[in-house]
PyMOL Python script that loads the backbone (N, CA, C, O; Angstrom):
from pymol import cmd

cmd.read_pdbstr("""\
ATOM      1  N   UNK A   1    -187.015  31.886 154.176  1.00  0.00           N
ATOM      2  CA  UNK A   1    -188.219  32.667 154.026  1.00  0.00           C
ATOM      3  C   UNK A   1    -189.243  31.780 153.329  1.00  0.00           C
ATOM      4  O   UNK A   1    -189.050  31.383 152.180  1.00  0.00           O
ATOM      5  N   UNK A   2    -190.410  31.450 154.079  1.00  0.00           N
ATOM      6  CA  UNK A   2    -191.090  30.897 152.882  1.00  0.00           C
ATOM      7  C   UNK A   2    -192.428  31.391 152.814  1.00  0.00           C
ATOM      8  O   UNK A   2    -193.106  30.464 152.371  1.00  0.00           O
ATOM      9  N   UNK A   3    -193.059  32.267 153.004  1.00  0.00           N
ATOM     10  CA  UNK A   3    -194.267  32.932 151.999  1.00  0.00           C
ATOM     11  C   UNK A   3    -193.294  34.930 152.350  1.00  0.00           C
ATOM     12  O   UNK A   3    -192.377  35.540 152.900  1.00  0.00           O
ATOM     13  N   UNK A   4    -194.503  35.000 151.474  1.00  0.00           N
ATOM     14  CA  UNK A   4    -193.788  36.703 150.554  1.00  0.00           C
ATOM     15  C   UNK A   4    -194.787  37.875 151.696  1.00  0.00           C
ATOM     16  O   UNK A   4    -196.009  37.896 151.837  1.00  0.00           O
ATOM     17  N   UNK A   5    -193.861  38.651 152.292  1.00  0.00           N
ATOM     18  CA  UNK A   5    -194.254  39.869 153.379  1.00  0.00           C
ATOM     19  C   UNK A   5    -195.150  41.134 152.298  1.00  0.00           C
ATOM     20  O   UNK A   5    -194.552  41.829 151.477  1.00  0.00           O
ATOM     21  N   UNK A   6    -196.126  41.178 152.459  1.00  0.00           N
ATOM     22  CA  UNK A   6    -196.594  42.344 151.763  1.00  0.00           C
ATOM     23  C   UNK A   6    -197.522  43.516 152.912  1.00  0.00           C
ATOM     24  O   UNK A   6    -198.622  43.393 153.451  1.00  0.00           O
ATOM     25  N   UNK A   7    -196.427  44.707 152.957  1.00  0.00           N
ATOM     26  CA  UNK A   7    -197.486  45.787 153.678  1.00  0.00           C
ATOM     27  C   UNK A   7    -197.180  46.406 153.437  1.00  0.00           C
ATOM     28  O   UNK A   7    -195.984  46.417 153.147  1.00  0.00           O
ATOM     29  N   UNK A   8    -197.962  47.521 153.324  1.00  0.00           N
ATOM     30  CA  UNK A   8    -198.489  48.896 152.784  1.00  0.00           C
ATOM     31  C   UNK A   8    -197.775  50.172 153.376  1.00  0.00           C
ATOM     32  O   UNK A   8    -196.860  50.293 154.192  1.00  0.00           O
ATOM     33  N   UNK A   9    -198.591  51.149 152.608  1.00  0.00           N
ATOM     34  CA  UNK A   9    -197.513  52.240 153.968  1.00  0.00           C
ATOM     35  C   UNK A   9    -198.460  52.615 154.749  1.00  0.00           C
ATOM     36  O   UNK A   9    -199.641  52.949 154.647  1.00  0.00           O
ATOM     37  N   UNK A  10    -197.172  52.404 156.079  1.00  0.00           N
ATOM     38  CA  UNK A  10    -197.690  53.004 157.488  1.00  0.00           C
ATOM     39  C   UNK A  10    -197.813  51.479 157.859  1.00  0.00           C
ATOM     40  O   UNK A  10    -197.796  51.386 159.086  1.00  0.00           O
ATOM     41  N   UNK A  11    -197.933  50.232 157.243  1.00  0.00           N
ATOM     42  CA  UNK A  11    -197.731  48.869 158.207  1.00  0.00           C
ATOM     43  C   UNK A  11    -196.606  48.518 158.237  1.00  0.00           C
ATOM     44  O   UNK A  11    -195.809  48.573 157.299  1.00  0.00           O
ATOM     45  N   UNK A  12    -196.309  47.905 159.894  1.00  0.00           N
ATOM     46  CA  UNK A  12    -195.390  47.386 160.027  1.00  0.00           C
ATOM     47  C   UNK A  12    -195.225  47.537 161.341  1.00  0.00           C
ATOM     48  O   UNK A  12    -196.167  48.094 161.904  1.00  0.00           O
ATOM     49  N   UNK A  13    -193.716  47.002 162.455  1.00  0.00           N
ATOM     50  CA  UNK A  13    -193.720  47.022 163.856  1.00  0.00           C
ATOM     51  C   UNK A  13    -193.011  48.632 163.618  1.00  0.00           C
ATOM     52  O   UNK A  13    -192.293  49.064 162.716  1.00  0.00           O
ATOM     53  N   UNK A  14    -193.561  49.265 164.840  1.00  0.00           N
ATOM     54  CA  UNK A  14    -193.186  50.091 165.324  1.00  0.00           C
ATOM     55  C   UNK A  14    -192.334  50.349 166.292  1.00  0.00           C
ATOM     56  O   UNK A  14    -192.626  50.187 167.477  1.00  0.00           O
ATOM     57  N   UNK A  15    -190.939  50.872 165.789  1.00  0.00           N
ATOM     58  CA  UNK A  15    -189.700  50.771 167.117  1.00  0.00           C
ATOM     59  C   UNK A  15    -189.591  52.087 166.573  1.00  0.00           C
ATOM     60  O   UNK A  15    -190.070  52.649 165.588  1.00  0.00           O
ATOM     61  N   UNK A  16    -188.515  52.545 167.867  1.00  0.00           N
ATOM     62  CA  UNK A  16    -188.303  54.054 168.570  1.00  0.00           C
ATOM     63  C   UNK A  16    -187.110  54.896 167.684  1.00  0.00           C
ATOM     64  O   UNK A  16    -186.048  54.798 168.298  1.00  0.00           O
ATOM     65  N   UNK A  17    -186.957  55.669 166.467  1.00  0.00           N
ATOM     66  CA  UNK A  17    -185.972  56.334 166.219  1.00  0.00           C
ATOM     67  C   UNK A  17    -185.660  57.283 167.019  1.00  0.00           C
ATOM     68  O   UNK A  17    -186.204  57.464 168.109  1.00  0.00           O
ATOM     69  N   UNK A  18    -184.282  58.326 166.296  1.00  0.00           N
ATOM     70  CA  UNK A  18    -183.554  59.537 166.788  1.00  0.00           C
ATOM     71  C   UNK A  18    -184.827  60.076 166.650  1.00  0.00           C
ATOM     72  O   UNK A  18    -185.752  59.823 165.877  1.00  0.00           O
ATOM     73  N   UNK A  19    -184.629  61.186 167.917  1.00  0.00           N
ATOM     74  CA  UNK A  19    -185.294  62.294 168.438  1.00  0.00           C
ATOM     75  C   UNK A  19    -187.167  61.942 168.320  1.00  0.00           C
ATOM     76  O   UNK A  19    -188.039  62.789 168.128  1.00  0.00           O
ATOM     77  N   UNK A  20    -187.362  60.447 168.504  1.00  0.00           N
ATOM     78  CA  UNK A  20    -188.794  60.615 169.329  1.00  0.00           C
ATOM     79  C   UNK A  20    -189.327  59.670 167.930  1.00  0.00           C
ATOM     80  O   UNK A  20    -190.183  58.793 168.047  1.00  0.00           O
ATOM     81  N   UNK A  21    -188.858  59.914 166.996  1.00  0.00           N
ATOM     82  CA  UNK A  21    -189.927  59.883 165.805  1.00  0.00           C
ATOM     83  C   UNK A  21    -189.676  58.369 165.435  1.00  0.00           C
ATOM     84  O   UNK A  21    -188.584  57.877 165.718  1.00  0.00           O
ATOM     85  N   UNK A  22    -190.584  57.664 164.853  1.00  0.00           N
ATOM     86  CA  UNK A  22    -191.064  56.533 164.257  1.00  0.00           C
ATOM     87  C   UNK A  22    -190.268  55.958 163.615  1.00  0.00           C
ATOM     88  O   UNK A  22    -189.480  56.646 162.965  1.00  0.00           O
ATOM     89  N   UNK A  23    -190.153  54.257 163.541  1.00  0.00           N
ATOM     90  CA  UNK A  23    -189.296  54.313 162.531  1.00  0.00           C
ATOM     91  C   UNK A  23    -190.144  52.518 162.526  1.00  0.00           C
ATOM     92  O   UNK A  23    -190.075  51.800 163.523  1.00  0.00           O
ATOM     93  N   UNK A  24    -191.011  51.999 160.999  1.00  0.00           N
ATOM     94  CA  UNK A  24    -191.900  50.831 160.941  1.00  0.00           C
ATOM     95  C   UNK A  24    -190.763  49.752 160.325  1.00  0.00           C
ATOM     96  O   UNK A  24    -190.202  49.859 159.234  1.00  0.00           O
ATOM     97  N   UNK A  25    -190.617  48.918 161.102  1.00  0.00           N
ATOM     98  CA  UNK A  25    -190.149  47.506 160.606  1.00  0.00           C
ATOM     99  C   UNK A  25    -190.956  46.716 159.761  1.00  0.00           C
ATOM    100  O   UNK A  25    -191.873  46.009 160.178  1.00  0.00           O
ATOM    101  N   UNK A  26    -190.592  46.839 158.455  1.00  0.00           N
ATOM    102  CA  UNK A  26    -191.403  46.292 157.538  1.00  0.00           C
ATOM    103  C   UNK A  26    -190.848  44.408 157.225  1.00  0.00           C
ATOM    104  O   UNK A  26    -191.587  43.479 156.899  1.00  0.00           O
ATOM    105  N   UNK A  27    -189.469  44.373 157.453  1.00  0.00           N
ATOM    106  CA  UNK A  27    -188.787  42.714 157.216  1.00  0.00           C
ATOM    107  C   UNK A  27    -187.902  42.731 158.690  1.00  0.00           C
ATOM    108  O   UNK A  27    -187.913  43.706 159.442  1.00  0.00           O
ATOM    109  N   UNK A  28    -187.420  41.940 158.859  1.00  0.00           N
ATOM    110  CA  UNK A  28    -186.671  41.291 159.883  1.00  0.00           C
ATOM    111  C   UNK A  28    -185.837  40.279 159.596  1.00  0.00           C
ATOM    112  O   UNK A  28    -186.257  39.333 158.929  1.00  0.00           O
ATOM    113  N   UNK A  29    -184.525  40.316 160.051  1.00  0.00           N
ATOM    114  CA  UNK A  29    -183.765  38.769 159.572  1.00  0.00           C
ATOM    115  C   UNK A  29    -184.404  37.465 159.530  1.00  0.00           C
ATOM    116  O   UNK A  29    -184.332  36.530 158.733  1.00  0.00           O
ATOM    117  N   UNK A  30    -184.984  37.638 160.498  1.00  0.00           N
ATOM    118  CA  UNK A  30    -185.819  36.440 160.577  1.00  0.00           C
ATOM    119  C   UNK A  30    -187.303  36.041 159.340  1.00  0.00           C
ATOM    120  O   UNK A  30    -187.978  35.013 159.283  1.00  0.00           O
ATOM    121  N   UNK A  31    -187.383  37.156 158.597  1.00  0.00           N
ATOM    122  CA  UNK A  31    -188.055  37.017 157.479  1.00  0.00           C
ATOM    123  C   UNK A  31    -187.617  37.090 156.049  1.00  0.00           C
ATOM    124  O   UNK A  31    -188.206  37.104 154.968  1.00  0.00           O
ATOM    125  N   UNK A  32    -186.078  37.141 156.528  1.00  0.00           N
ATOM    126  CA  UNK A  32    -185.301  37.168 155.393  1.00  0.00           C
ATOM    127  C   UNK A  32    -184.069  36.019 154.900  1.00  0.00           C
ATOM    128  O   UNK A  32    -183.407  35.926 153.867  1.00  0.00           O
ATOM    129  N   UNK A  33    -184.111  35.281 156.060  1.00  0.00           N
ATOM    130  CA  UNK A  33    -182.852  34.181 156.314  1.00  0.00           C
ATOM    131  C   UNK A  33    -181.636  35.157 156.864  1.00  0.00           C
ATOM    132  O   UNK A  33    -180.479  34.869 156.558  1.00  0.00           O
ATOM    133  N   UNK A  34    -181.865  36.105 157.532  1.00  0.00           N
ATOM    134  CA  UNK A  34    -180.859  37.140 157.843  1.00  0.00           C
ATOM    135  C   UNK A  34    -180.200  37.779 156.752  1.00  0.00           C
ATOM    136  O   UNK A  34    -179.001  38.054 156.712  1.00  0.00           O
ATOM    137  N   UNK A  35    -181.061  38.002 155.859  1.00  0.00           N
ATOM    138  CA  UNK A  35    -180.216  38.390 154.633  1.00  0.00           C
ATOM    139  C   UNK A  35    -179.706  40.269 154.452  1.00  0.00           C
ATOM    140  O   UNK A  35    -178.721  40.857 154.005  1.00  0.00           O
ATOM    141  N   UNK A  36    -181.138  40.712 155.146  1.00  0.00           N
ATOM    142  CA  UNK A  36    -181.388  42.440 155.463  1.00  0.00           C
ATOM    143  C   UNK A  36    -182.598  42.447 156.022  1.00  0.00           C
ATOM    144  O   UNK A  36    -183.362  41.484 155.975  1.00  0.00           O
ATOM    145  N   UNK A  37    -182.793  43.305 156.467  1.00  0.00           N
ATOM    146  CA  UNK A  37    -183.903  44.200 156.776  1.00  0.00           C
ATOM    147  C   UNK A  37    -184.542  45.362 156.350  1.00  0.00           C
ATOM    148  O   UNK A  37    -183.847  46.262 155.877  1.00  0.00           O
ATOM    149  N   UNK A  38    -185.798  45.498 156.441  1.00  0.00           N
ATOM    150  CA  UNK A  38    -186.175  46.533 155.472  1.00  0.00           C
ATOM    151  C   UNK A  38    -186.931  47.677 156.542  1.00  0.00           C
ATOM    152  O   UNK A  38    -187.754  47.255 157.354  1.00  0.00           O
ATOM    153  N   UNK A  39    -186.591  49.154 156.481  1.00  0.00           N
ATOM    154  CA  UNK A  39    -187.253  49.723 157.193  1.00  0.00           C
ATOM    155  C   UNK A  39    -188.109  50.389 156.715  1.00  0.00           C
ATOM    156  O   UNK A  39    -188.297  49.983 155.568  1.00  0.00           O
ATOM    157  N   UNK A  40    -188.955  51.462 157.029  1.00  0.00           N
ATOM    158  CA  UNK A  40    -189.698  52.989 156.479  1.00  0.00           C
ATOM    159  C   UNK A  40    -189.185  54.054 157.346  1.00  0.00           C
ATOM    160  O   UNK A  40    -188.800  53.819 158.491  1.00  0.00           O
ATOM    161  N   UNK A  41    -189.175  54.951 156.939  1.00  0.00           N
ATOM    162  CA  UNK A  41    -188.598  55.744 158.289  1.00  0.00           C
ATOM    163  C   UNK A  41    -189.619  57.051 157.149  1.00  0.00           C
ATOM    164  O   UNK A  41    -190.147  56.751 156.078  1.00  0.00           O
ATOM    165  N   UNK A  42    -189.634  58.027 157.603  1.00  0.00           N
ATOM    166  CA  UNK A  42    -190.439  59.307 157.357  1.00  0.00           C
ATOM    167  C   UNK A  42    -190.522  60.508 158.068  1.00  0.00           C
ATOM    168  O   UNK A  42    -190.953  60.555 159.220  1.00  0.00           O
ATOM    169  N   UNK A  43    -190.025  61.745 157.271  1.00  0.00           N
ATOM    170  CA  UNK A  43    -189.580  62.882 158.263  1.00  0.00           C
ATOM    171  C   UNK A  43    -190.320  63.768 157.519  1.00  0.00           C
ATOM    172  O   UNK A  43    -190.943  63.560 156.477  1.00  0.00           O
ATOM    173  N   UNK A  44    -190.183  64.830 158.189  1.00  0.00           N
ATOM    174  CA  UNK A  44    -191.176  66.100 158.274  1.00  0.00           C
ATOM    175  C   UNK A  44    -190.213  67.226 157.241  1.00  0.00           C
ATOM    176  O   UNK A  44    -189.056  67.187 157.661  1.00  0.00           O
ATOM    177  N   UNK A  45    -190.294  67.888 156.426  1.00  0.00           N
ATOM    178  CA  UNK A  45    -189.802  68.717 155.863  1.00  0.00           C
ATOM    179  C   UNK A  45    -188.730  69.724 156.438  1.00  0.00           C
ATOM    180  O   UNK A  45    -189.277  70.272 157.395  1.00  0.00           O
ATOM    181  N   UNK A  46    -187.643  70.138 156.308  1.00  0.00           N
ATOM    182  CA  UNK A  46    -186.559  70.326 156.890  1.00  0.00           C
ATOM    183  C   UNK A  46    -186.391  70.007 158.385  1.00  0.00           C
ATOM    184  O   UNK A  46    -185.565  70.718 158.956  1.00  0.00           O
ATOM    185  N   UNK A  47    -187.132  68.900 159.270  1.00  0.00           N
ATOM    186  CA  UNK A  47    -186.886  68.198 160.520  1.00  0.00           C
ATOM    187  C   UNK A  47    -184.950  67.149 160.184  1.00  0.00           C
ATOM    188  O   UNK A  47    -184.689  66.245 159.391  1.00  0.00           O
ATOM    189  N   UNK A  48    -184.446  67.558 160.767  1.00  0.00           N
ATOM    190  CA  UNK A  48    -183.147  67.142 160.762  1.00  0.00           C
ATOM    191  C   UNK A  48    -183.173  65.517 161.728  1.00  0.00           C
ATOM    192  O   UNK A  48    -183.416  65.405 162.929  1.00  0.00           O
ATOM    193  N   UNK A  49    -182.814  64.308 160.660  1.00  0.00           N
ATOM    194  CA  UNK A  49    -183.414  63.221 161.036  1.00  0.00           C
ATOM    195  C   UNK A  49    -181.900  62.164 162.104  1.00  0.00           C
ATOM    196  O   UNK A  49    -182.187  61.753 163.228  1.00  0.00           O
ATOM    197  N   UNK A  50    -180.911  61.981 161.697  1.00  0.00           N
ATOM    198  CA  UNK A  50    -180.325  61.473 162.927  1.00  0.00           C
ATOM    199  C   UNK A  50    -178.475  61.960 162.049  1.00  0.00           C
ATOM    200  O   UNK A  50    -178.067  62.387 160.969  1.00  0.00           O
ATOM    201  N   UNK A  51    -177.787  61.429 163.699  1.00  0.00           N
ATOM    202  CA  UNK A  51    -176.361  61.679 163.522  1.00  0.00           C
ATOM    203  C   UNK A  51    -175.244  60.724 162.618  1.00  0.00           C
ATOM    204  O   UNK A  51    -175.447  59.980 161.658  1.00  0.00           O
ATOM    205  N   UNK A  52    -174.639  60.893 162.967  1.00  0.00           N
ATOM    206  CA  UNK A  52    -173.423  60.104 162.311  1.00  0.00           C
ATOM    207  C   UNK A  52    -173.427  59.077 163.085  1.00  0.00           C
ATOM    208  O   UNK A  52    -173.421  59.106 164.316  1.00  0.00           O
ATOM    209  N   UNK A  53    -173.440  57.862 162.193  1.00  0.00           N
ATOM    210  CA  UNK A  53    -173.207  56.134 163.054  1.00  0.00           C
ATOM    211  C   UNK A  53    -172.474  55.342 161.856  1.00  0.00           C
ATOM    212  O   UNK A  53    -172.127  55.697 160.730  1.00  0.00           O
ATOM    213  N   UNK A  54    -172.385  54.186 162.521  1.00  0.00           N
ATOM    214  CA  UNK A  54    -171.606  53.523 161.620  1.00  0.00           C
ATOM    215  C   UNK A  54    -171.918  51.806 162.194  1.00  0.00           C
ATOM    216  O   UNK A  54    -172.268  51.732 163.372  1.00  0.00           O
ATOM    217  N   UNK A  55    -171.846  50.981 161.711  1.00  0.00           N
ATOM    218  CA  UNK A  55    -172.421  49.761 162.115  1.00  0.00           C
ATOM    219  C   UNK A  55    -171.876  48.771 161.213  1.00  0.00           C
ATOM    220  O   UNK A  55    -171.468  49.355 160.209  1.00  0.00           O
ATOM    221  N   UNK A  56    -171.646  47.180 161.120  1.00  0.00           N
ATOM    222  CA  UNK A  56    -171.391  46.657 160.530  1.00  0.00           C
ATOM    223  C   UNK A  56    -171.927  45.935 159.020  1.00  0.00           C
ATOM    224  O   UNK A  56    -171.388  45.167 158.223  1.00  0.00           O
ATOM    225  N   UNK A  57    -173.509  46.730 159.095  1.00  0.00           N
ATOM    226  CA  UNK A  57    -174.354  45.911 158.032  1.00  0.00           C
ATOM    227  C   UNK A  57    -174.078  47.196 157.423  1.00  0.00           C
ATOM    228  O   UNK A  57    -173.541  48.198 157.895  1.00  0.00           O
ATOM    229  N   UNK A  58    -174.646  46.915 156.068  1.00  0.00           N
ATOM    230  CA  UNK A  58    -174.626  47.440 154.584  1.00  0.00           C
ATOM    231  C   UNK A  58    -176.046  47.973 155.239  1.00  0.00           C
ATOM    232  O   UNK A  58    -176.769  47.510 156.121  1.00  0.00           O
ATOM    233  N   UNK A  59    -176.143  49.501 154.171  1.00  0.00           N
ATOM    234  CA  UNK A  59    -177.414  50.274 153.798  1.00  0.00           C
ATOM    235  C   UNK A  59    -177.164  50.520 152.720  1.00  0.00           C
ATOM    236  O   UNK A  59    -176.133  50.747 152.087  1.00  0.00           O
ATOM    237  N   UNK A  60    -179.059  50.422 152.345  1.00  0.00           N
ATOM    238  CA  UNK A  60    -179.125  50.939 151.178  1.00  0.00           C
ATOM    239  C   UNK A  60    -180.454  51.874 151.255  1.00  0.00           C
ATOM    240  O   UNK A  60    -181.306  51.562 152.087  1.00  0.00           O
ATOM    241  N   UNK A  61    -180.666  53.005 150.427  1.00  0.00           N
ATOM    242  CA  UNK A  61    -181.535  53.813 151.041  1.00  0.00           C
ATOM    243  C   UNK A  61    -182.170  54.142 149.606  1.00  0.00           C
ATOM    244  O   UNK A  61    -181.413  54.295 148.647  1.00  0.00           O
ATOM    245  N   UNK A  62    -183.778  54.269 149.433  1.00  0.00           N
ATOM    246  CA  UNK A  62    -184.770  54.683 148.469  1.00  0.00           C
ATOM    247  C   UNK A  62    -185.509  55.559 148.840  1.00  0.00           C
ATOM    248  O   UNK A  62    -186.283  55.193 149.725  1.00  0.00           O
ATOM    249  N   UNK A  63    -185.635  57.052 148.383  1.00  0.00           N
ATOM    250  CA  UNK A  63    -186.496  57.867 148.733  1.00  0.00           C
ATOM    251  C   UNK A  63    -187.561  57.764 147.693  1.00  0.00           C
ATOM    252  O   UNK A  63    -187.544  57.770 146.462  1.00  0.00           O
ATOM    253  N   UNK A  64    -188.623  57.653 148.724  1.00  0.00           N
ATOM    254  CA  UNK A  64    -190.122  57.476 147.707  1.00  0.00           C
ATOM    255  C   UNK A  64    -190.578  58.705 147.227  1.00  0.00           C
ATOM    256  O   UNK A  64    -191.187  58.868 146.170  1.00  0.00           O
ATOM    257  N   UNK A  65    -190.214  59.710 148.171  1.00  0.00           N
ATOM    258  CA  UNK A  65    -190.933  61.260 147.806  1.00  0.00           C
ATOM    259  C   UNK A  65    -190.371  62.401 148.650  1.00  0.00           C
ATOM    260  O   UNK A  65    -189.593  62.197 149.582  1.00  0.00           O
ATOM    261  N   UNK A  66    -190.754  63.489 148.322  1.00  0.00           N
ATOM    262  CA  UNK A  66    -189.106  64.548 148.882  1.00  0.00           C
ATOM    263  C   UNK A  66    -188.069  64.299 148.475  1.00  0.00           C
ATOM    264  O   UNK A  66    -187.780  63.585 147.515  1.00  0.00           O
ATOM    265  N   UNK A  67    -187.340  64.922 149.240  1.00  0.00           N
ATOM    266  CA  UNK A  67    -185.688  64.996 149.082  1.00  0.00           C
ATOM    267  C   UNK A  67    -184.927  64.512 150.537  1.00  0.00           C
ATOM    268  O   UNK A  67    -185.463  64.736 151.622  1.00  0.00           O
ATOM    269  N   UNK A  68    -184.223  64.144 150.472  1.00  0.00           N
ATOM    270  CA  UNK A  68    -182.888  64.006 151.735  1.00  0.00           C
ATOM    271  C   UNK A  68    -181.665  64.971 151.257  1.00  0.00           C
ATOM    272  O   UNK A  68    -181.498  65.722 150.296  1.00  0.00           O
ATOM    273  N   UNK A  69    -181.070  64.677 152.127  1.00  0.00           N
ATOM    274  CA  UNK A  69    -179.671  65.146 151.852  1.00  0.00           C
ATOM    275  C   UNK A  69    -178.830  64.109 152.998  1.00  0.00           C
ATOM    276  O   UNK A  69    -179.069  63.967 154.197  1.00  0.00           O
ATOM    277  N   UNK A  70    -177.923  63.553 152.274  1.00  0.00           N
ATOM    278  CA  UNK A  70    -177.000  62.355 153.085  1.00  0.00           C
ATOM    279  C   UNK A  70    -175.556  62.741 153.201  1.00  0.00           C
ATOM    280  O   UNK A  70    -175.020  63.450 152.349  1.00  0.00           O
ATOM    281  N   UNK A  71    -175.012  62.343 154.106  1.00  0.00           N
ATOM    282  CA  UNK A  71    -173.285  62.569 154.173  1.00  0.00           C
ATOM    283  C   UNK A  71    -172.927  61.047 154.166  1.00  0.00           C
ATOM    284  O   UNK A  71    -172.931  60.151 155.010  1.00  0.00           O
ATOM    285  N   UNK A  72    -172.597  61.158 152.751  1.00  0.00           N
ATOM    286  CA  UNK A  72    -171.950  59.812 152.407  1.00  0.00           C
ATOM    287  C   UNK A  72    -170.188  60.290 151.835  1.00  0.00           C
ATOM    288  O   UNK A  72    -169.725  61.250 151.218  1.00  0.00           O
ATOM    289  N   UNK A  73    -169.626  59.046 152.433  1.00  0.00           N
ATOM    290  CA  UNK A  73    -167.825  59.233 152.512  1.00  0.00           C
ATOM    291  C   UNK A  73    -167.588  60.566 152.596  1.00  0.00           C
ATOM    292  O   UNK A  73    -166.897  61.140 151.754  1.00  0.00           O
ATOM    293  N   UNK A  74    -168.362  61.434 154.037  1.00  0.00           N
ATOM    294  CA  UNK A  74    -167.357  62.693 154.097  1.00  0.00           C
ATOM    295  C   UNK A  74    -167.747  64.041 153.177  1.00  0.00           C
ATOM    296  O   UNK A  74    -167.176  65.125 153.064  1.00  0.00           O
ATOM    297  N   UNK A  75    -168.892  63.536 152.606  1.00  0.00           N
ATOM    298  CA  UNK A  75    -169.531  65.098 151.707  1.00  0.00           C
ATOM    299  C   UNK A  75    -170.962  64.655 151.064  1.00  0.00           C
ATOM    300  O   UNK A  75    -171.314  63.661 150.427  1.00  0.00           O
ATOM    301  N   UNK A  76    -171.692  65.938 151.551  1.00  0.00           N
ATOM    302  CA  UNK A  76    -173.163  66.126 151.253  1.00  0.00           C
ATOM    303  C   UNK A  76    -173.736  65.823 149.931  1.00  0.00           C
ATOM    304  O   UNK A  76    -173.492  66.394 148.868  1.00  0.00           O
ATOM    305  N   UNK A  77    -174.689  64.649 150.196  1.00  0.00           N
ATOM    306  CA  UNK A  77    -175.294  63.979 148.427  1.00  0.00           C
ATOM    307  C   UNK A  77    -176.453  64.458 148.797  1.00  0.00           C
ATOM    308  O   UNK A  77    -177.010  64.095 149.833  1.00  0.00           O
ATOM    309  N   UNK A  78    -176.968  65.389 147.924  1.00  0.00           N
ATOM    310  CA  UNK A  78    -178.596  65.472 147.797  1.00  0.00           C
ATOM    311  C   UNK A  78    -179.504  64.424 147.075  1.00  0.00           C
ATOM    312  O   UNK A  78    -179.247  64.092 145.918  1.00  0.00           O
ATOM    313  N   UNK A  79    -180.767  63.806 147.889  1.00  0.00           N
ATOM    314  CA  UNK A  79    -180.657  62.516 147.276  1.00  0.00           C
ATOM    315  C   UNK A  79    -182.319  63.223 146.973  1.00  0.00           C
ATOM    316  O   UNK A  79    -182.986  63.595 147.938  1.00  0.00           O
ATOM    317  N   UNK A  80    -182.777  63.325 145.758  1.00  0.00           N
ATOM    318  CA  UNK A  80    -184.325  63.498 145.261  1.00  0.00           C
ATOM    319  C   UNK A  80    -185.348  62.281 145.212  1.00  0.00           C
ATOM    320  O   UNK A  80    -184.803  61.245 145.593  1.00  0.00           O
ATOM    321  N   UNK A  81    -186.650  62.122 144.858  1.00  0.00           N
ATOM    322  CA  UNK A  81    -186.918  61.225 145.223  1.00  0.00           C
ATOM    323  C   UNK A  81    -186.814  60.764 143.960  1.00  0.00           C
ATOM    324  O   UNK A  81    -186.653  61.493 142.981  1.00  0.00           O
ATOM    325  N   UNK A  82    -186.913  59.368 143.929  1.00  0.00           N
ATOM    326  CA  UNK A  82    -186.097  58.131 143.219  1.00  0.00           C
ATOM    327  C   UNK A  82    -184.904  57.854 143.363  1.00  0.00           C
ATOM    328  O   UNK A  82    -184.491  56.971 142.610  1.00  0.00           O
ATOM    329  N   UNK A  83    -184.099  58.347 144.154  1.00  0.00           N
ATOM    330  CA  UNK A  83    -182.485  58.255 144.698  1.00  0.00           C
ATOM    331  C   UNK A  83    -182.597  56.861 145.377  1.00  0.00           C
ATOM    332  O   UNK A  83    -183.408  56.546 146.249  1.00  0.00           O
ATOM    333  N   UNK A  84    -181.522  55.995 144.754  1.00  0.00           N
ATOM    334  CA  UNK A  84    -181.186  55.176 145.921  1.00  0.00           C
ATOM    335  C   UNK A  84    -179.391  54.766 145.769  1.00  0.00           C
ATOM    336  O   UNK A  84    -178.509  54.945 144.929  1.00  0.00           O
ATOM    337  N   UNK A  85    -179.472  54.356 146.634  1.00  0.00           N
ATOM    338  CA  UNK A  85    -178.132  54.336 147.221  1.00  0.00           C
ATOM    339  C   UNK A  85    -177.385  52.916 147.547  1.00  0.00           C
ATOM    340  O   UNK A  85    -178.251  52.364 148.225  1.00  0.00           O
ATOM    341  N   UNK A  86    -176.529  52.199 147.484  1.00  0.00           N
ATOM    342  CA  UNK A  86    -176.721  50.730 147.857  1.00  0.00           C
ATOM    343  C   UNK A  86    -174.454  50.993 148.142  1.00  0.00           C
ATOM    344  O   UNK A  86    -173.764  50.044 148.512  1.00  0.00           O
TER     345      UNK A  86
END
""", "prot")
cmd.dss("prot")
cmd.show_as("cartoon", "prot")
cmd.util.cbc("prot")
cmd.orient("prot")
């Protein structure tokens, strides 16, 4: 990586999440030395956002504002905002 990614909210590439809705690529391996990636994703107040997956990379998840609710190992974490998860 050699200069520092800075954007705002609402910048970034735009690729296709579950059920239609947005989801902004803010980093890319390739801006990271493949280290992670960083997304935004943003949902609508009780809009139910995607299913059960599973993949080989690590998540880690920060809610900026609202609430989630996550099924992590098999039972429901309500995550408020400042929750993060790693």
């Amino acid at each position: 990586m050699s200069e520092a990614i800075r954007l705002l909210p609402g910048e970034g590439e735009g690729i296709a999440g579950p059920w239609g809705r947005s989801i902004l690529l803010k980093a890319a391996g390739i801006h990271t030395a493949t280290h992670y990636s960083l997304l935004e994703f943003r949902a609508a107040p009780g809009a139910p956002w995607s299913t059960y997956h599973t993949h080989p990379a690590a998540e880690a998840w920060y809610v900026v504002e609202g609430e989630l609710t996550f099924r992590l190992d098999g039972r429901l974490v309500d995550a408020p905002t400042g929750f993060r998860s790693s």
